[in-house]
N, C-alpha and C positions, 0 to 999 in steps of 0.2 A: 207098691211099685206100680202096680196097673193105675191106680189113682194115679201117680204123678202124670204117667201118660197120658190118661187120657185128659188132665189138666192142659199139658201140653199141645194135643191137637186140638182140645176144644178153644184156647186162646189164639193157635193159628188160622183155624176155621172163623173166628172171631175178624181176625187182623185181615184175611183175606176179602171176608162179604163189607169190610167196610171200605176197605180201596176201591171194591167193583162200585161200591154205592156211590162216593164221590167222583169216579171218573163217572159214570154214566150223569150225573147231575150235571159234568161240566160240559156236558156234549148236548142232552138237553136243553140245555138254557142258550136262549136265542142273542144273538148278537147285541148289545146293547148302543143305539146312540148318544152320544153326548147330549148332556142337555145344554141349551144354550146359557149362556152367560148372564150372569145377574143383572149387569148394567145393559141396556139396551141405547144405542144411539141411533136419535129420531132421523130422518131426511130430515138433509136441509130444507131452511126456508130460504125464501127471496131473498138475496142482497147477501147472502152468506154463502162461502163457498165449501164443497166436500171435501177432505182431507182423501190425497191420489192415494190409491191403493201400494201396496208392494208390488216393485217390480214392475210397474209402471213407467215408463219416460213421459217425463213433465217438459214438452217445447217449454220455451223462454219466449216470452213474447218477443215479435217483432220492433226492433229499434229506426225508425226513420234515421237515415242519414244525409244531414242535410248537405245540400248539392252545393261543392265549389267553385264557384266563376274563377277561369283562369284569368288572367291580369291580362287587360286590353293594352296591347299594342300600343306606341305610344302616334299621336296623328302626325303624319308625316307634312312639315314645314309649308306652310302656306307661299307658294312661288311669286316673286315679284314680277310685273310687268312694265322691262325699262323703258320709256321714254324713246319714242322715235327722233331721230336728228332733227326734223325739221322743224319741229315744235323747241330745241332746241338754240335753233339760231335767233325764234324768235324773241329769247329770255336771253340772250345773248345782247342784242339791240336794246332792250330796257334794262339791265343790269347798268352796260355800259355808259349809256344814255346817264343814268341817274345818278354814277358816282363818279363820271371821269371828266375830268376840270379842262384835260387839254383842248379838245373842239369848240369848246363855249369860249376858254379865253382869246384863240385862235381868230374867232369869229367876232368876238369881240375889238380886235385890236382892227382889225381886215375892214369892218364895217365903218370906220373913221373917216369924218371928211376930207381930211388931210392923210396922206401915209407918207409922215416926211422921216427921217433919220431916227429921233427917235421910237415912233413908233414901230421900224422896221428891225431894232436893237433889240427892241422887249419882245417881238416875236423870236427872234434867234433866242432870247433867254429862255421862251416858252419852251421853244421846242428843246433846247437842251438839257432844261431841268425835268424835261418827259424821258431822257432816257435815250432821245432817238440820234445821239451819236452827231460830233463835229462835222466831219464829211456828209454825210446827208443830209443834215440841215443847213449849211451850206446851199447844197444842191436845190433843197427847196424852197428855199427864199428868193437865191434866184432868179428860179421860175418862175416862182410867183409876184414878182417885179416887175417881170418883162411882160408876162401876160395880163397883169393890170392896166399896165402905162399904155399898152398895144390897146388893150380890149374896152378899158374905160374903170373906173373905181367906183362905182354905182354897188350896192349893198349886198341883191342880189345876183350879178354876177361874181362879187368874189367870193361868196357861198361856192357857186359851182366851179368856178376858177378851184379854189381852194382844195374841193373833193376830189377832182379830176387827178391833181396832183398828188391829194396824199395816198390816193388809190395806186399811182403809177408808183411811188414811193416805198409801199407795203407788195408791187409786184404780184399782179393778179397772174400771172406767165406763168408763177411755179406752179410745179404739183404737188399738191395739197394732199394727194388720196392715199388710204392706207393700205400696204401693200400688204394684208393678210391673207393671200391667198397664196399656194404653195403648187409646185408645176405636178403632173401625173397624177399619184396617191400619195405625193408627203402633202404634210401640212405647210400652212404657214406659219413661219416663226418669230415673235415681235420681242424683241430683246431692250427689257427697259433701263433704261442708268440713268442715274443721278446723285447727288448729296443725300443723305439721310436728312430731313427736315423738309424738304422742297413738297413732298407729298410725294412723292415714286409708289409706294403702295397703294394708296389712296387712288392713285392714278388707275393703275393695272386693273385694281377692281371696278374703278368709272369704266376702263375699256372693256372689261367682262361684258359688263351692261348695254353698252355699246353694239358689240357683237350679238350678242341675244335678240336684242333691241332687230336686229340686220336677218335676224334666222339665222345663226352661223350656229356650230356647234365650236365651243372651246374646252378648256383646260391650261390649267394656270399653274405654274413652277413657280417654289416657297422658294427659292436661292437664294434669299436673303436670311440664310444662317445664322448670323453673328445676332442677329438683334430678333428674338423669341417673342416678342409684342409683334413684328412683322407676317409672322405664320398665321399668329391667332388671327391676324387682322382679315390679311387674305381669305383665309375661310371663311370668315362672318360674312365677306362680300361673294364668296361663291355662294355659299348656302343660300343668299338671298334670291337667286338666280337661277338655279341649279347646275352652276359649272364647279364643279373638282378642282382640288387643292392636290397638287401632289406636294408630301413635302420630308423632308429629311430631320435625323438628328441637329439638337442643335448642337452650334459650333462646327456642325460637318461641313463637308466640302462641298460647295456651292457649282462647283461644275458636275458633280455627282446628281445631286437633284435637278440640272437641270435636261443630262444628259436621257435622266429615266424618264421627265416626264415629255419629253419629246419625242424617246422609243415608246411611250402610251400612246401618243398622239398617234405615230406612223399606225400600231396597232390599231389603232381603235379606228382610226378615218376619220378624225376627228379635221374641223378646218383650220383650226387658226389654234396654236400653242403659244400662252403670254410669258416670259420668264418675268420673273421679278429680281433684279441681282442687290449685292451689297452695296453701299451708299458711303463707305468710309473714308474719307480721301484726307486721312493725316500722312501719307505717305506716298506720290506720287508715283513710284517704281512698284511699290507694292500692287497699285490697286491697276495699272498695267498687267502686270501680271495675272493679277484674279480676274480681271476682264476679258483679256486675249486668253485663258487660258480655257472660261466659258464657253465664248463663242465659237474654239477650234472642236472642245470635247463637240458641242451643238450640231457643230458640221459636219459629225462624224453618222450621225440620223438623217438629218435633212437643212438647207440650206437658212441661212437667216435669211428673212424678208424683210425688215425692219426691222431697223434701230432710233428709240425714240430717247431723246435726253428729254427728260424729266427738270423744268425750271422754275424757281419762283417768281414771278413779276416781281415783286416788289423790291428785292435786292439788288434791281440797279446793274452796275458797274459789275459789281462780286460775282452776279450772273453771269457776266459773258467771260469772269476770267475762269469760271468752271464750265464754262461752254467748248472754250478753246482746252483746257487739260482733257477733257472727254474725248473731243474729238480726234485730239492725236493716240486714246486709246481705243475707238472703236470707231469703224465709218460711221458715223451718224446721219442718218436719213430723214428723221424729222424732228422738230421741237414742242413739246409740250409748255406752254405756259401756264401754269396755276398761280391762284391767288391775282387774276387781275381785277377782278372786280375790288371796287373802293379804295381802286390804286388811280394817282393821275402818272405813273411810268407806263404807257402803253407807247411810248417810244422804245422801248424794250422789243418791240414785236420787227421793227425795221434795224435796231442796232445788230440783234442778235443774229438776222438771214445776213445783212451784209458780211458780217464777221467769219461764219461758217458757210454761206453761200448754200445754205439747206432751208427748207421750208417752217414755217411754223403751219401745223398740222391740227394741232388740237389745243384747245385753250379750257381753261378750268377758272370759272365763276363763283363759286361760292363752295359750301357745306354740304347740299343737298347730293342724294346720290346720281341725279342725273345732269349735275352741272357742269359735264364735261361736256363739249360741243364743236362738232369737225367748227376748222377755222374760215372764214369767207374774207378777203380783201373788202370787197365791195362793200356787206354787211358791217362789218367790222370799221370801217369809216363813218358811215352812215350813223351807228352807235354811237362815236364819237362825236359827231355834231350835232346829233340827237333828232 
């Protein structure tokens, strides 16, 4: 029995010094570092780069961003510089010089050594296939009859004989000037009419040029509605210039457009406001009414100054019977003739004052944009005899 025991505590005696032995070994022994890793990786070399550590931010290199030019403005319209009148008249005198038959045959017939019956027959014929109307040429054969027979028929006398009279004939007396100017702070207002065909647009935009030409300031009314190649026109002729198109829907109402751009004008201080109106005369009562109903809206801003009928030379007779429908629809104050040049109708220029007892004003030469030119009596015979 005492054996087992002491079996017993000699095994716990046993179990106890070997616990104390290994904890004290584990308190002994010194901290151990790691050893380092088998594989070792070198520093980089040149031209090779280090892989970034953990937990590291890696910028992203910088990106140029390349710089946008915003889109240039587009260059604003090189302005034209119109033609002074007086330069003007001088293309006027060799225009008509070169193309118009009546002065030379005139001169022709006058410079004979004889002026018996017939020769004084074929002037009457001259002068009335020029356009210049029964009753006045009458009146200047004449004259120029009795101032022959009186003065003598030498060559260069009835040259001047000749001028003298067709000058008195064409009436240097009237006034010629264009009324664009408007009384206080309106403007003035030129209200143009005529046929579609005669050049009425064409026209407006030569008097733009005109005006500019003068130092004026304008602005130009599209009121020719009905016909949409009309707008476009006019504004290619402001643009050139720098005068303004005011202009409306098409098919709108033509006294609307023309009412707005003459309440622009009053605003702005502008001098001189051009209308341009409708040109359609299939209906005589109709276009009464689209005309008077223009010019009342018009006078409801500021007064018209001028009313110019827009003509063709070359249509003669057809001329003056739309001369006369016009005039019973709006007072007409002056005449525009276009298309005289490489006409021999410059009798047109005396049928048409006689008829309407109104001036011709302005006269239209050719194509070019300054070939509109105040009108001269004086020049304008001289022209014609060359």
């Amino acid at each position: 029995m005492q054996e087992w025991l002491y079996l017993v505590i000699g095994i716990a005696v046993v179990g106890v010094l070997a616990i104390a032995g290994f904890v004290g070994t584990r308190v002994r022994r010194a901290p151990r570092t790691p050893e380092a890793p088998t594989d070792v990786i070198a520093p980089p070399t040149a031209g090779t780069q280090a892989p970034p550590a953990e937990d590291v931010a890696v910028e992203a290199p910088e990106v140029e961003t390349p710089e946008v030019e915003a889109p240039a403005e587009p260059a604003a319209p090189t302005l034209e510089t119109p033609e002074k009148p007086a330069s003007r008249l001088v293309r006027l005198r060799q225009r008509l010089a070169g193309s118009n038959a009546l002065g030379r045959g005139l001169l022709g017939l006058l410079s004979r050594e004889k002026l018996d019956e017939d020769t004084w027959e074929a002037i009457e014929d001259l002068l009335l296939a020029a356009d210049i109307g029964v009753a006045p040429t009458q009146e200047l054969v004449e004259k120029l009859r009795t101032r022959l027979r009186v003065e003598g028929g030498q060559a260069p006398d009835a040259r001047t004989v000749l001028r003298e009279e067709l000058i008195n004939l064409v009436d240097p007396t009237m006034d010629r000037s264009l009324r664009v100017s408007g009384e206080g702070d309106a403007p003035g207002v030129v209200l143009v009419v005529g046929v579609n065909g005669t050049g009425k647009t064409t026209t407006v935009g030569k008097l733009a040029r005109i005006l500019v030409a003068d130092d004026r300031t304008a602005l130009l009314a599209a009121a020719d509605t009905f016909r949409a190649a009309a707008t476009e026109q006019l504004a290619t002729w402001g643009e050139r210039v720098g005068v303004e198109v005011v202009r409306g829907p098409e098919a709108g109402d033509p006294a609307s457009v023309a009412f707005d751009a003459v309440k622009q004008g009053v605003d702005r201080g502008v001098d001189t406001v051009v209308v341009d109106t409708a040109g359609r005369l299939q209906n005589k009562q109709g276009l009464m009414d689209e005309l008077g109903k223009v010019k009342r809206v018009i006078e409801k801003q500021a007064p018209v100054t001028e009313v110019l009928l827009v003509l063709d030379a070359t249509t003669g007779q057809n001329g003056l019977i739309q001369a006369k429908v016009f005039s019973e629809v709006v007072d007409v104050t002056g005449i525009v003739l276009t298309k005289l040049d490489g006409s021999a109708k410059g009798g047109i220029v005396v049928a048409v004052q006689r008829q309407l007892g109104v001036p011709v004003k302005l006269v239209g030469l050719g194509e070019g944009p300054d070939d509109l030119a105040p009108f001269d009596a004086a020049a304008f015979v001289d022209a014609l005899l060359g």
